[in-house]
C-alpha positions as CSV (number, residue, x, y, z in Angstrom):
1,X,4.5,16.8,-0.4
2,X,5.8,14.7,2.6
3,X,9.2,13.9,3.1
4,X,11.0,10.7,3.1
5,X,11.8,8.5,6.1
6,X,14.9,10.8,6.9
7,X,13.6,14.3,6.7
8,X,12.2,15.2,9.9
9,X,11.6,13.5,13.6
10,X,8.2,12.1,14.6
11,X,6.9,14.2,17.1
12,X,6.4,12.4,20.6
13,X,2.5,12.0,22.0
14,X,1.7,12.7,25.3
15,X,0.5,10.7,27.5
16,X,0.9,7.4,25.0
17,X,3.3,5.4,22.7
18,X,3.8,6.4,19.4
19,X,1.3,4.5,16.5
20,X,3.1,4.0,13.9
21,X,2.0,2.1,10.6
22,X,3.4,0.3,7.7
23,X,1.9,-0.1,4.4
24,X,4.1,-1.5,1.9
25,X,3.4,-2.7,-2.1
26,X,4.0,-2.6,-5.3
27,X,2.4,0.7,-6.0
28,X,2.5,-0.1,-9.5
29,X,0.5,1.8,-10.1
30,X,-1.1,3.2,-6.9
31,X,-4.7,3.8,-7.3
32,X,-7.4,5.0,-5.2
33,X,-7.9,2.0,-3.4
34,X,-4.5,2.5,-2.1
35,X,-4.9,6.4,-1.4
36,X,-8.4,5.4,0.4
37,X,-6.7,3.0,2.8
38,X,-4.2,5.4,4.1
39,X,-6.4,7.9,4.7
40,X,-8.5,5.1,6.8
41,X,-5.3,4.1,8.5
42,X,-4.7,7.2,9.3
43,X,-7.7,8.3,11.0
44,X,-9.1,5.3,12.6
45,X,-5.4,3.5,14.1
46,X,-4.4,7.3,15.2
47,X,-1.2,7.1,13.7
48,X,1.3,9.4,14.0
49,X,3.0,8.4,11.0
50,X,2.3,6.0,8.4
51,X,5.3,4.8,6.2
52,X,4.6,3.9,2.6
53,X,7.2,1.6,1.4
54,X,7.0,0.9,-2.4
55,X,8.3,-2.6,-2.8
56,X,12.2,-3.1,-3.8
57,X,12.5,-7.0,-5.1
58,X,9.0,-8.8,-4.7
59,X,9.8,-12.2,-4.2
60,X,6.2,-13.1,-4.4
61,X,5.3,-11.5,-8.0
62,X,5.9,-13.6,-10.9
63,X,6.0,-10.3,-13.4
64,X,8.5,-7.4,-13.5
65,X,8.1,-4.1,-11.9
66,X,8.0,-0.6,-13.2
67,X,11.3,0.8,-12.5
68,X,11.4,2.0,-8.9
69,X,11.8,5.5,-9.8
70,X,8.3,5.3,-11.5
71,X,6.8,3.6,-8.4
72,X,8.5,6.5,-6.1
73,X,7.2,9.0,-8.2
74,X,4.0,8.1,-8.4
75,X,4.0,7.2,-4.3
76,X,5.0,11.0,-4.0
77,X,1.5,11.9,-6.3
78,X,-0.4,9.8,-4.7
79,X,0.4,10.0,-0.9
80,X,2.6,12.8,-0.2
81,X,-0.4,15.6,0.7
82,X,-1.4,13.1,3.2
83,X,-0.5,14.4,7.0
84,X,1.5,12.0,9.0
85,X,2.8,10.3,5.8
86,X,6.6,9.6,4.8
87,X,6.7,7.9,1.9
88,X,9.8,5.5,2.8
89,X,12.8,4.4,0.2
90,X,14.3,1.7,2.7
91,X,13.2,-1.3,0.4
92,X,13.9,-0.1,-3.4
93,X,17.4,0.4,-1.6
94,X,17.5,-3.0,0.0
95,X,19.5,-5.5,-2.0
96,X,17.8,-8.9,-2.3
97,X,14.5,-9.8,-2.1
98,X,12.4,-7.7,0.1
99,X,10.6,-9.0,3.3
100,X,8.4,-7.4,5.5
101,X,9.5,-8.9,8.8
102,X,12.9,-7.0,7.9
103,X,11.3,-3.5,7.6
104,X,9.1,-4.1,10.9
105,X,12.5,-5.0,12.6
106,X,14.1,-1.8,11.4
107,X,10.9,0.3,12.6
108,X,10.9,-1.7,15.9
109,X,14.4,-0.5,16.3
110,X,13.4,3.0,15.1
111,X,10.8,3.6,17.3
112,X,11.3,0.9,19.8
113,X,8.6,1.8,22.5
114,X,6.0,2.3,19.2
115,X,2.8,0.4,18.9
116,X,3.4,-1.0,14.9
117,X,0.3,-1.5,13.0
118,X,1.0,-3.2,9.3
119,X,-1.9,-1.7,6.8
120,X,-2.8,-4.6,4.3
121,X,-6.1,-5.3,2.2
122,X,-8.3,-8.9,3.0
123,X,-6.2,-10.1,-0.6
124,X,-3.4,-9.9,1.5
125,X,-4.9,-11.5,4.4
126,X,-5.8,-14.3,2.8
127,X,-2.4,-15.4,1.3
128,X,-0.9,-13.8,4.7
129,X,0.8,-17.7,5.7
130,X,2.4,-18.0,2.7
131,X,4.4,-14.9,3.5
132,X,8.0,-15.4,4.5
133,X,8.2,-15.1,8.5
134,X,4.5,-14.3,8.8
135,X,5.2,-15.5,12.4
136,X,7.8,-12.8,13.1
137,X,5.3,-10.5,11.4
138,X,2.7,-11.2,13.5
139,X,4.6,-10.9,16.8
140,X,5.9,-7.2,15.4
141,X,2.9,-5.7,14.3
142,X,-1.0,-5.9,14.8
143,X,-2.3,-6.6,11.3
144,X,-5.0,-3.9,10.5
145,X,-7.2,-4.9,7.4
146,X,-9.8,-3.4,5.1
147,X,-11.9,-5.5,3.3
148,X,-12.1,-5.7,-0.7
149,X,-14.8,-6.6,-3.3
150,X,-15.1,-10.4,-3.8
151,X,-14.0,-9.2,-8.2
152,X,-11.2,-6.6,-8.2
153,X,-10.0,-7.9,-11.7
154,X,-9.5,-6.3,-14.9
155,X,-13.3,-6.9,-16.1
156,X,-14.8,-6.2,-12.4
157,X,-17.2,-3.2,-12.4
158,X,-16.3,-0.5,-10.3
159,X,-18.8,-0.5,-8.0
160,X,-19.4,-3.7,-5.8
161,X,-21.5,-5.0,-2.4
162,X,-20.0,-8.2,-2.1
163,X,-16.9,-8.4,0.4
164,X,-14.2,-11.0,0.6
165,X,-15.1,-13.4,3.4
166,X,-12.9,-13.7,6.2
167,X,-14.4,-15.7,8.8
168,X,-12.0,-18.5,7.9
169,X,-9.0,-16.4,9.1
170,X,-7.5,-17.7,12.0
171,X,-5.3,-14.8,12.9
172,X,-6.2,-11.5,15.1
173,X,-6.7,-8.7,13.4
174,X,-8.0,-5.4,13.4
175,X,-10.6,-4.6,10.7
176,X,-10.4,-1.3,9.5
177,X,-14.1,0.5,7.7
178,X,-13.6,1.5,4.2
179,X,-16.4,1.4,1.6
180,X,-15.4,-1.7,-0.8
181,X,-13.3,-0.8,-4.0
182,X,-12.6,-2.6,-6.2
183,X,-9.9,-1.4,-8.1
184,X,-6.3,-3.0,-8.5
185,X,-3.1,-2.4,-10.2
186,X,-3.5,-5.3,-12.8
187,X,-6.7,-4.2,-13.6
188,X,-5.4,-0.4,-14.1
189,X,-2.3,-1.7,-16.0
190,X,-4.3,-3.8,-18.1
191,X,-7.0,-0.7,-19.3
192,X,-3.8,1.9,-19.7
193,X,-2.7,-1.0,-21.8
194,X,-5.9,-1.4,-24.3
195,X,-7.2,0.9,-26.5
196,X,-7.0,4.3,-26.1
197,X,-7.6,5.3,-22.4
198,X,-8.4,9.3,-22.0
199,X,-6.6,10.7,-19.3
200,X,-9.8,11.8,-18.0
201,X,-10.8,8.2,-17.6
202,X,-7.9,7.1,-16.3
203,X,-8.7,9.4,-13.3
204,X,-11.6,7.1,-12.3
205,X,-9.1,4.4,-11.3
206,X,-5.7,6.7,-10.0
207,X,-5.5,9.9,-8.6
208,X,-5.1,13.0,-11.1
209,X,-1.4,13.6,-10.8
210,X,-0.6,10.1,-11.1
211,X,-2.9,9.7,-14.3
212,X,-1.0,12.5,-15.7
213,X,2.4,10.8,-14.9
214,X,1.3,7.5,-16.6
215,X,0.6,9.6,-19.7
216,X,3.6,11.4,-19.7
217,X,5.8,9.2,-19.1
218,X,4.1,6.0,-21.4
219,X,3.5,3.5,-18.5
220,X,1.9,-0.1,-18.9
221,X,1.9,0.4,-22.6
222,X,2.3,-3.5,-23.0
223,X,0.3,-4.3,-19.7
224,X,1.0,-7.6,-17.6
């Protein structure tokens, strides 16, 4: 598994700055959707490493979290074979609600001669304004953005052609290719949460060890 944030240096690239990305959430749970844009971000920005920053308080979420030990855990599953990757603690340890124009700061200070790149889906996008400081997090990092299927609700078929638009968006951006899923936490909560879901199943939405850690451990038994 990859380490955390502290656990080893970030080699230096010749020639170049270091690309380094962000890609923060909930994670609760992550699903393939998530696991699929990391790899994209990965490959396609060049990044030498890609922090995944499971969310500490989300001021924007009306609903309360899994305990952030879950959410670590299941980061770890999900993420921590992928090269380049530190899945990164900073905002479960934050106090307060938890903005992303803070953790770009701190990364600007990390690596201060980096190229930043934030890793967000077109969902995000599209509400991107009503973040706090989206200004500061636009002049931080270059917003790099995969596009989602128009349904990614509970009832939404897996499979899906139709892409959110984004022509209305009036902020650069990098798209990034990824073959449209259309799978989200609230859908997977909410079918761990019916009736009886076999593991097996549940492998379709999450990756394998994280399917098994929702069974083990009871997760989104009374889904929200």
């Amino acid at each position: 598994m990859s380490p955390t944030e502290s656990q080893r240096p970030v080699p230096s690239p010749q020639g170049r700055p270091l690309r380094v990305g962000m890609f923060g959430g909930a994670f609760d749970p992550p699903h393939w959707a998530h696991r699929a844009l990391a790899e994209v971000a990965l490959t396609q920005l060049g990044l030498d490493v890609l922090h995944v920053l499971p969310t500490g308080h989300a001021w924007h979420k009306a609903r309360v979290l899994s305990p952030a030990e879950h959410r670590l855990n299941m980061c770890l599953l999900a993420f921590g074979d992928l090269p380049n990757t530190r899945i990164d603690t900073r905002e479960i340890r934050r106090e307060g609600p938890s903005y992303t124009a803070d953790t770009l700061r701190e990364l600007h200070a990390e690596y201060p001669a980096a190229e930043l790149f934030l890793v967000l889906g077109a969902d995000q996008l599209l509400a991107f304004k009503s973040w706090v400081r989206w200004q500061e997090v636009q002049d931080l990092a270059t917003l790099a953005v995969a596009n989602r299927a128009t349904n990614i609700g509970a009832d939404a078929p897996l499979e899906q052609d139709r892409e959110m638009d984004l022509s209305a968006v009036e902020l650069p951006f990098r798209r990034l290719a990824m073959p449209l899923k259309n799978i989200s936490a609230s859908a997977v909560r909410a079918r761990v949460g019916g009736p009886s879901l076999p593991e097996a199943q549940l492998e379709v939405l999450v990756p394998e060890p994280v399917a098994r850690y929702i069974s083990q451990h009871h997760l989104y038994q009374n889904p929200s």
